[in-house]
VOGU-3710 file (C-alpha; in Angstrom, 3 decimals, decimal comma):
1> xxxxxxxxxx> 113,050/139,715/214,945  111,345/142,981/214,600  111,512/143,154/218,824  115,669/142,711/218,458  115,880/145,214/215,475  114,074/147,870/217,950  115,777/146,858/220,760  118,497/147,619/218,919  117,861/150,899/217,257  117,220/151,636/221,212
11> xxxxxxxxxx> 120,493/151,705/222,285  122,316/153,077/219,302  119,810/155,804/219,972  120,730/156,062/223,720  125,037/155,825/222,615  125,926/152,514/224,028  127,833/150,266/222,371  126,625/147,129/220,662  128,853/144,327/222,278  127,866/145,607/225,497
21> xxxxxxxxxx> 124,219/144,742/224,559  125,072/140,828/223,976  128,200/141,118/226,594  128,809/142,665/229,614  131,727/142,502/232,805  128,895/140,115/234,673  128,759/138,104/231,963  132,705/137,722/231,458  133,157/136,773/235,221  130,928/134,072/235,014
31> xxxxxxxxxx> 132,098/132,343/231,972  135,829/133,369/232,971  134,504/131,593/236,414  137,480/134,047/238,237  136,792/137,183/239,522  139,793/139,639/238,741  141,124/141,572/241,919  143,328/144,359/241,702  145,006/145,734/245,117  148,819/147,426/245,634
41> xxxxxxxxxx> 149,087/145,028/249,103  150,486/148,254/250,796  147,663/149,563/252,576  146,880/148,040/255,984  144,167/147,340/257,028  142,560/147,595/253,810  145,450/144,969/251,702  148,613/143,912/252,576  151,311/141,453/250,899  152,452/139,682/253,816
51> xxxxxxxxxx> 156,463/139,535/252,941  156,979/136,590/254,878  154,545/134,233/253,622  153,746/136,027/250,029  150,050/135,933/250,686  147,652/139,204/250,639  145,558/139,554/253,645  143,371/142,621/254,774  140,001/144,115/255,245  139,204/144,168/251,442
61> xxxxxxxxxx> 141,111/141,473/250,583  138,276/139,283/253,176  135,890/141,446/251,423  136,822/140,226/247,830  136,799/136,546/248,658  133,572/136,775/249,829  132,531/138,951/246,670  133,610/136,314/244,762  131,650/133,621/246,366  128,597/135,943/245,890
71> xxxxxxxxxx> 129,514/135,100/242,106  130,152/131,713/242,912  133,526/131,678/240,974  137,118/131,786/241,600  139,342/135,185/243,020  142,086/135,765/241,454  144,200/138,838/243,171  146,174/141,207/240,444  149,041/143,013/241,655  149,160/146,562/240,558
81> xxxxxxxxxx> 150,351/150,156/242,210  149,305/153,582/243,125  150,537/155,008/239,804  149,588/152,051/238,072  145,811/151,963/239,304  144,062/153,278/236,844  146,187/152,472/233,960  145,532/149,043/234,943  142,394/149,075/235,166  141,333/150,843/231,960
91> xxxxxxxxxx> 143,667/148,274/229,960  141,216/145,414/231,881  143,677/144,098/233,690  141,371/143,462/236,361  137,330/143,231/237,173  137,478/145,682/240,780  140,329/147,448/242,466  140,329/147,275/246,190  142,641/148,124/248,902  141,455/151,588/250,746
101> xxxxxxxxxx> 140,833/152,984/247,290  140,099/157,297/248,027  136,921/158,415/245,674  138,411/161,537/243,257  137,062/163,477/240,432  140,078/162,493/238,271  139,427/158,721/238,915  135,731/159,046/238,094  136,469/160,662/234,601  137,192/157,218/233,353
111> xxxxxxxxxx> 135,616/155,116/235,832  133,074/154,084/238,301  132,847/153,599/242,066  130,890/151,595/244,442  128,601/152,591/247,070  131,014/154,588/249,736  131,938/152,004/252,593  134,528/154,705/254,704  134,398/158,562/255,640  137,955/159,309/255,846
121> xxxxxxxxxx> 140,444/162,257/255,307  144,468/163,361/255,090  145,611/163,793/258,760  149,647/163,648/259,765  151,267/161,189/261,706  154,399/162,058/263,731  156,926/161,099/265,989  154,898/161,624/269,042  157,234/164,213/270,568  156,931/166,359/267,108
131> xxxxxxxxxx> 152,787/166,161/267,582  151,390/169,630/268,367  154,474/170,747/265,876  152,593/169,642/262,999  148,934/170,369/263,322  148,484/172,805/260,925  149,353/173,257/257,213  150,664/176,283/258,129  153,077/174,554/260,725  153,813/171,682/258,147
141> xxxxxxxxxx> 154,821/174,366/255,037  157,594/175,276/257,015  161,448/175,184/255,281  163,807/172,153/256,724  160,367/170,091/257,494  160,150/167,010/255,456  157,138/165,267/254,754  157,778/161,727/253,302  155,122/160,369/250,767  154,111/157,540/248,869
151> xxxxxxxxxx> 154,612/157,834/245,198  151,514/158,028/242,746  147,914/158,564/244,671  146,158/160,873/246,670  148,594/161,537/249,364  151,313/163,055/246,800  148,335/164,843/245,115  147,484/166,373/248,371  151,167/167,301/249,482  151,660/168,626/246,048
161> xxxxxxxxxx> 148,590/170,571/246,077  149,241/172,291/249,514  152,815/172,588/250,491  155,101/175,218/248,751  157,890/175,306/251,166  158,266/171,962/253,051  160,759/169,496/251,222  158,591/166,734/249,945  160,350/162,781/250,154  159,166/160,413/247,712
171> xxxxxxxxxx> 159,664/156,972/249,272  158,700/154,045/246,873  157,849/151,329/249,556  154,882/152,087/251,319  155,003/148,934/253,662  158,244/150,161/255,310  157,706/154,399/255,099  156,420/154,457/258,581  159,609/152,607/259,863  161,093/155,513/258,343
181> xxxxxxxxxx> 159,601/157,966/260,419  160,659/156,204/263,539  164,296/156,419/262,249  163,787/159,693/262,506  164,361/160,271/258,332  161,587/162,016/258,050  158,970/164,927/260,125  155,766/163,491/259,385  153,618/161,926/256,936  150,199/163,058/255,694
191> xxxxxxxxxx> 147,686/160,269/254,883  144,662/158,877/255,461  143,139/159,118/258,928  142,105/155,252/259,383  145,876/154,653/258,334  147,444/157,089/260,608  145,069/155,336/263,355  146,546/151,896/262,998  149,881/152,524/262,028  150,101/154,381/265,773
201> xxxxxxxxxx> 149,153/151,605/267,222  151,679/148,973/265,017  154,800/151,783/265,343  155,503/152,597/269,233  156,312/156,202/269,174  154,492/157,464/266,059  151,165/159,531/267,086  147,879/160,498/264,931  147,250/163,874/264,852  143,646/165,176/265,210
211> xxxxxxxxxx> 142,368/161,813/262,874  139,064/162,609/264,231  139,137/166,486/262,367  141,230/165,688/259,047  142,554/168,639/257,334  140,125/167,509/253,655  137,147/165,021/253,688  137,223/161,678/251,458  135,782/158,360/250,935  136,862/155,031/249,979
221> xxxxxxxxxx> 134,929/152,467/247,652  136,053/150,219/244,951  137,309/151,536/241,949  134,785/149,679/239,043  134,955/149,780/235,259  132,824/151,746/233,125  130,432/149,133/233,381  127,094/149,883/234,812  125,328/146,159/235,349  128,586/145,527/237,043
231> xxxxxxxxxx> 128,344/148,469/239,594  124,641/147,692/240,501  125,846/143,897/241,091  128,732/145,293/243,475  126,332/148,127/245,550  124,020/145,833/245,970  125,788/143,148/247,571  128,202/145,786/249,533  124,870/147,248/250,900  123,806/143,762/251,887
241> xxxxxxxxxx> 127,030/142,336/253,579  126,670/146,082/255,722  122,861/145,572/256,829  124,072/141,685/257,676  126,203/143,194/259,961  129,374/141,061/258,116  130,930/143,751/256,451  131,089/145,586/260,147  132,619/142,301/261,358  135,058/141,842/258,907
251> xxxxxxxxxx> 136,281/145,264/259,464  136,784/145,018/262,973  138,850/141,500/262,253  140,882/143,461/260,340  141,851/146,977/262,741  142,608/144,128/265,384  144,443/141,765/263,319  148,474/141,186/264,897  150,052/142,577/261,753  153,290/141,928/261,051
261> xxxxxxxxxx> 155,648/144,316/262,339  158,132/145,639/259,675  159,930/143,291/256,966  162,305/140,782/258,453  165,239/141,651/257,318  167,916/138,168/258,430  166,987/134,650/258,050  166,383/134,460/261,953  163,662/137,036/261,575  161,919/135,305/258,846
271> xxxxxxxxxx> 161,764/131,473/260,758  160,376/133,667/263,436  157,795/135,675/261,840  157,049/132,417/259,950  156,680/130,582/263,561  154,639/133,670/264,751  152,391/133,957/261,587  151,123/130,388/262,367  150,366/130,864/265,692  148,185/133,981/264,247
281> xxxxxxxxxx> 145,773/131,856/262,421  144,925/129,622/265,904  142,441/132,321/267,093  140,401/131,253/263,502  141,336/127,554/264,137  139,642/128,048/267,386  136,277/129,701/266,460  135,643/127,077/263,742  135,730/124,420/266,123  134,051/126,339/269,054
291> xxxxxxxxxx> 130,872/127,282/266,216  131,499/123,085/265,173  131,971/121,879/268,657  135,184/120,687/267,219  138,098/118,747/269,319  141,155/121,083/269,978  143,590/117,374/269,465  143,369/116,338/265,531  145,656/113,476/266,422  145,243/111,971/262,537
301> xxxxxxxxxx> 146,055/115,366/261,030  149,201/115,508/263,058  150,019/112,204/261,663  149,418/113,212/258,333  151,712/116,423/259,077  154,541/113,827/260,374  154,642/111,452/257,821  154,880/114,206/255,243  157,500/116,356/257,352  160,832/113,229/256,440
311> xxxxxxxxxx> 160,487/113,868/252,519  160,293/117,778/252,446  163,061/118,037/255,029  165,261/115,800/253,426  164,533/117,689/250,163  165,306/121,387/252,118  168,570/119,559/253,741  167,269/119,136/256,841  167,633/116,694/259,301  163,817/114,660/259,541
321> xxxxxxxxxx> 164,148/113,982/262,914  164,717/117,703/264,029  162,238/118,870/261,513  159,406/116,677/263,608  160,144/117,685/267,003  160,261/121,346/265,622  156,577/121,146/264,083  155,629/118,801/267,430  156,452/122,181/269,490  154,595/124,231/266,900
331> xxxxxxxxxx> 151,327/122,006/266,984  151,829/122,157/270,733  151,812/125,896/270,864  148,829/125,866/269,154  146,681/123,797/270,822  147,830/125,830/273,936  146,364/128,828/272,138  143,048/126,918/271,155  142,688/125,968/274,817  143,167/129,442/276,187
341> xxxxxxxxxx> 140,259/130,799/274,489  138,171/127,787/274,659  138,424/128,717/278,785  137,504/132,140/277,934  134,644/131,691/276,080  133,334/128,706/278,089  133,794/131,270/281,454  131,857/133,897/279,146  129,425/131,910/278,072  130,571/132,696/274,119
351> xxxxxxxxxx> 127,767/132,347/271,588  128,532/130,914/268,075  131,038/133,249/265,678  129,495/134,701/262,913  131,723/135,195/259,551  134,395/132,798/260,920  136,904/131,405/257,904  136,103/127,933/256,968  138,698/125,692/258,441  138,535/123,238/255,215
361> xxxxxxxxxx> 138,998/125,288/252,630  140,418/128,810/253,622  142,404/128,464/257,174  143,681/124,771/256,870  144,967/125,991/253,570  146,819/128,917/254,726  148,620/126,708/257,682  149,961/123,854/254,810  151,364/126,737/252,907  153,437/127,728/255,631
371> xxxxxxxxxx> 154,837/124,179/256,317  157,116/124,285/253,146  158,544/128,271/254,098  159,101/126,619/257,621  161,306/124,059/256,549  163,252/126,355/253,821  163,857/128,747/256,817  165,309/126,111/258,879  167,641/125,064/256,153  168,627/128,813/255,803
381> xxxxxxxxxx> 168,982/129,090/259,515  170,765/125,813/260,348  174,700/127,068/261,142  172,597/129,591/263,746  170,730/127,715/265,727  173,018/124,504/266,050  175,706/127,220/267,206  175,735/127,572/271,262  176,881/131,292/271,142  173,666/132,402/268,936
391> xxxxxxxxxx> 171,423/131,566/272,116  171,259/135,069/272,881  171,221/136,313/269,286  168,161/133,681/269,207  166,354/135,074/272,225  166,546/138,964/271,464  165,365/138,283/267,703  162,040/136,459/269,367  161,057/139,483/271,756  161,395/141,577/268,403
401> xxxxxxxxxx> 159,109/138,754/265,775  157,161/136,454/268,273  153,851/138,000/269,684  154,034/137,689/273,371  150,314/137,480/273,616  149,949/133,786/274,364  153,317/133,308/277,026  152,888/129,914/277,287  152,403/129,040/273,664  155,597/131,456/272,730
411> xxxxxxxxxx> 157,698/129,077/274,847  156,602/126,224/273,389  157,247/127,539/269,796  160,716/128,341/270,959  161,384/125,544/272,630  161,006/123,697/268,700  164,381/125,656/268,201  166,065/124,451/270,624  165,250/119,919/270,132  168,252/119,508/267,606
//
């Protein structure tokens, strides 16, 4: 008794709180058993919402599922915003943000951050014809150029902060702003340098400029509560999953990851992407049963996927019979995709993947959730593709949403269109 009495008096002296002596954000987690993730789903290759299938993928979203397991409890990903970031998180509406989160004084007034995992700084991004137009700040502050922003973080604090005389565009979405440069609505955009780095590769025409010499230096990390158990927990393992070598995996998953280009915008485009974002997932199929010595052909599994096709269809308003010989061209796509690499890394001699999703309980999962948006699109599509005239309409909308990576496979997919 006399030990907890001093123990105690010890931290009134020091200015902590009580509660936080019997309780802290570790604690919570574990008897919540769900680790609270906040991300905006914007941000590629850091978090994105995937518009087609409604799931969050990315470089930290990877990174939180495997923080979580570290815990050994459930994620649970919170939606939140740029200007809603820190609000959020200081009402406790989550445990972590993630998502290419920039380190800033004003942040760390009222919160923490991890260990630094990026070096990074604002850079523009052009039309590639308008490149050595805009490599200054003093070419950029120029009257008639417009620079087109997200609303609510560091890139509108940094345009604010440093151009007087260029017309600044708020544009809310910042999934689709890049299209918007394309279309020629806007100059430029100035943003991170990773960002500018993929989103040159994902938007033909569009060109970095100078990433490698940004105009500011910055950092990202994940944005932690006041809480400073919680932080050690969170450096700690980020420090060990970069000596493993995973975090430096995961990353590189993540710059190389076929992301979807642009939000389908007609019910064609979203069977397509749909088609396409299933195909995606075959290169993790593959790995988990190259590092299993797995069969490509799961002949019961595609009986399972049959039997279960008749009742959804019929529910969606779709014929059963079509709906089987469409999913029979998908599953035959993939295994042409499986088989592919399976020659490649036999003729290279591959050793085993590390950090490969478990085909169980993460990938397998992922592909069943896209049966049901499969069927719902070919309800929504049906007038189109039992119409002879929207062949062509067909065929130009799959250059624009099928990868053309894997030919072979591609036909195959397409040829599921075409069996009513």
């Amino acid at each position: 008794m006399r030990l907890t009495h001093l123990l105690l008096g010890l931290l009134c002296a020091l200015g902590l709180p009580l509660a936080h002596a019997a309780n802290d954000r570790l604690d919570d987690i574990a008897a919540r058993g769900v680790l609270r993730v906040g991300t905006t789903g914007d941000y590629k290759p850091f978090t994105f919402k995937n518009p087609v299938t409604g799931q969050y993928e990315g470089m930290d979203v990877d990174l939180a599922a495997r923080l979580a397991q570290s815990l050994r409890v459930k994620l649970e990903l919170v939606p939140t915003t740029w200007s809603k970031l820190m609000p959020d998180l200081e009402a406790g509406k989550f445990d972590i943000g993630v998502g290419g989160i920039s380190v800033t004084l004003e942040r760390q007034k009222t919160a923490l951050f991890s260990l630094p995992y990026l070096r990074d700084g604002k850079t523009p991004i052009a039309r590639c014809e308008n490149q050595a137009r805009f490599a200054t700040l003093a070419q950029i502050d120029q009257p008639g150029v417009r620079v087109i922003v997200n609303p609510g973080g560091t890139n509108e604090r940094f345009d604010r902060a440093n151009l007087q005389h260029a017309q600044i565009v708020v544009y809310p979405d910042n999934v689709t702003i890049f299209e918007q440069l394309v279309a020629g609505k806007a100059d430029l955009m100035i943003t991170d340098a990773t960002e500018t780095l993929l989103q040159q590769k994902l938007q033909p025409g569009l060109c970095a400029v100078h990433p490698q010499a940004p105009f500011d230096f910055s950092e990202k990390a994940y944005l932690l509560p006041n809480d400073w158990r919680w932080k050690a927990y969170v450096d700690q393992w980020l420090h060990q999953t970069q000596e493993t070598g995973t975090f430096g995996r995961v990353e590189q998953r993540w710059l190389s990851w076929p992301w979807l280009q642009g939000s389908p915008r007609t019910p064609l485009e979203q069977l397509l992407s749909l088609m396409d974002e299933r195909l995606k997932l075959m290169t993790d199929v593959a790995k988990y049963k190259w590092n299993t010595h797995g069969a490509i052909e799961d002949l019961p599994r595609e009986k399972v996927i049959a039997e279960n096709l008749g009742q959804q269809a019929a529910a969606a308003g779709v014929s059963g019979t079509w709906a089987q010989a469409f999913f029979a061209a998908q599953i035959t796509a993939s295994k042409t995709v499986q088989h592919a690499l399976f020659d490649q890394w036999t003729k290279a001699d591959q050793a085993p993947f590390a950090d490969v999703p478990d085909l169980p309980s993460e990938t397998r999962p992922r592909l069943d959730a896209l049966t049901p948006l499969l069927i719902k699109a070919l309800a929504d599509n049906w007038t189109t593709l039992n119409d002879p005239a929207q062949q062509g309409l067909i065929a130009k909308a799959a250059e624009h949403r099928l990868s053309p990576t894997w030919g072979a496979a591609r036909q195959q997919a397409l040829a599921g269109l075409a069996t009513h």
